[in-house]
C-alpha positions as CSV (number, residue, x, y, z in Angstrom):
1,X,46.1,-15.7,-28.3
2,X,49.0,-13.4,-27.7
3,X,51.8,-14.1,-25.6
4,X,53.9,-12.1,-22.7
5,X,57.7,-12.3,-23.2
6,X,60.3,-10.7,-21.8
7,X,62.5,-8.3,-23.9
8,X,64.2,-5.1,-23.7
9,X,62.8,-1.8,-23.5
10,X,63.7,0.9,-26.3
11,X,65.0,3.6,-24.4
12,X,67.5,1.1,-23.0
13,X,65.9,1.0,-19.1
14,X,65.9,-2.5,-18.1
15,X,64.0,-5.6,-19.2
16,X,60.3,-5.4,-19.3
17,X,57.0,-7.9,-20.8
18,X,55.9,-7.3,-24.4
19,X,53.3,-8.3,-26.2
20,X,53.8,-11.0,-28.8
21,X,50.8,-12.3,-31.1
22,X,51.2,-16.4,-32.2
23,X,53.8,-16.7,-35.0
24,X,55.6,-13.5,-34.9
25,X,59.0,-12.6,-34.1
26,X,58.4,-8.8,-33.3
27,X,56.4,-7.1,-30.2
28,X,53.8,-5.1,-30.4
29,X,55.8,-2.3,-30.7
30,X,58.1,-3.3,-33.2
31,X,61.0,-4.8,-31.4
32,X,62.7,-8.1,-32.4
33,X,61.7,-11.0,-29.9
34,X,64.6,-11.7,-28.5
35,X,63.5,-15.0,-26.6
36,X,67.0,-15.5,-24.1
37,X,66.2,-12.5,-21.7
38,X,65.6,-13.8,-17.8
39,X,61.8,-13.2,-16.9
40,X,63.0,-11.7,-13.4
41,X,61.2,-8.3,-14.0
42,X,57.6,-7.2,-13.2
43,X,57.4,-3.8,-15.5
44,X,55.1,-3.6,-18.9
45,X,56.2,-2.1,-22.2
46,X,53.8,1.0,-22.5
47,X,53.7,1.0,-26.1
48,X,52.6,-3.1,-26.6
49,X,49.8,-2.7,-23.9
50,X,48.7,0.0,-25.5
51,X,48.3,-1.6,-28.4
52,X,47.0,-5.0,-27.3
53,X,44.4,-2.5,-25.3
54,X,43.4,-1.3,-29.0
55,X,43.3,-4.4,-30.5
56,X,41.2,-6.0,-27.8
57,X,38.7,-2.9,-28.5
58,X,38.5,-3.2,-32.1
59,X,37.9,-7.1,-31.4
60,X,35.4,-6.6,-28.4
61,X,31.4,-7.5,-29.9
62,X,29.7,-4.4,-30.0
């Protein structure tokens, strides 16, 4: 199952929720979890729910 955690967003904007899946340490897009950040925000990375939108596809039955 993956997880929602709060990190900071590459082009330096604020916080925002990535996508983690179990036992990693990086987002979905590539940053280092960084697992201190407050959870006071209620924007999306683009880049990790794009992905997790892709990987749900290519997991979806058929």
């Amino acid at each position: 199952m993956y997880e929602m955690h709060v990190g900071a967003v590459p082009a330096g904007t604020g916080p925002a929720w990535h996508v983690v899946a179990p036992g990693h340490a990086t987002t979905l897009c590539g940053q280092v979890l960084d697992r201190t950040g407050s959870s006071d925000t209620d924007h999306h990375c683009t880049p990790c729910m794009a992905r997790l939108q892709e990987l749900m596809h290519h997991d979806a039955p058929h």
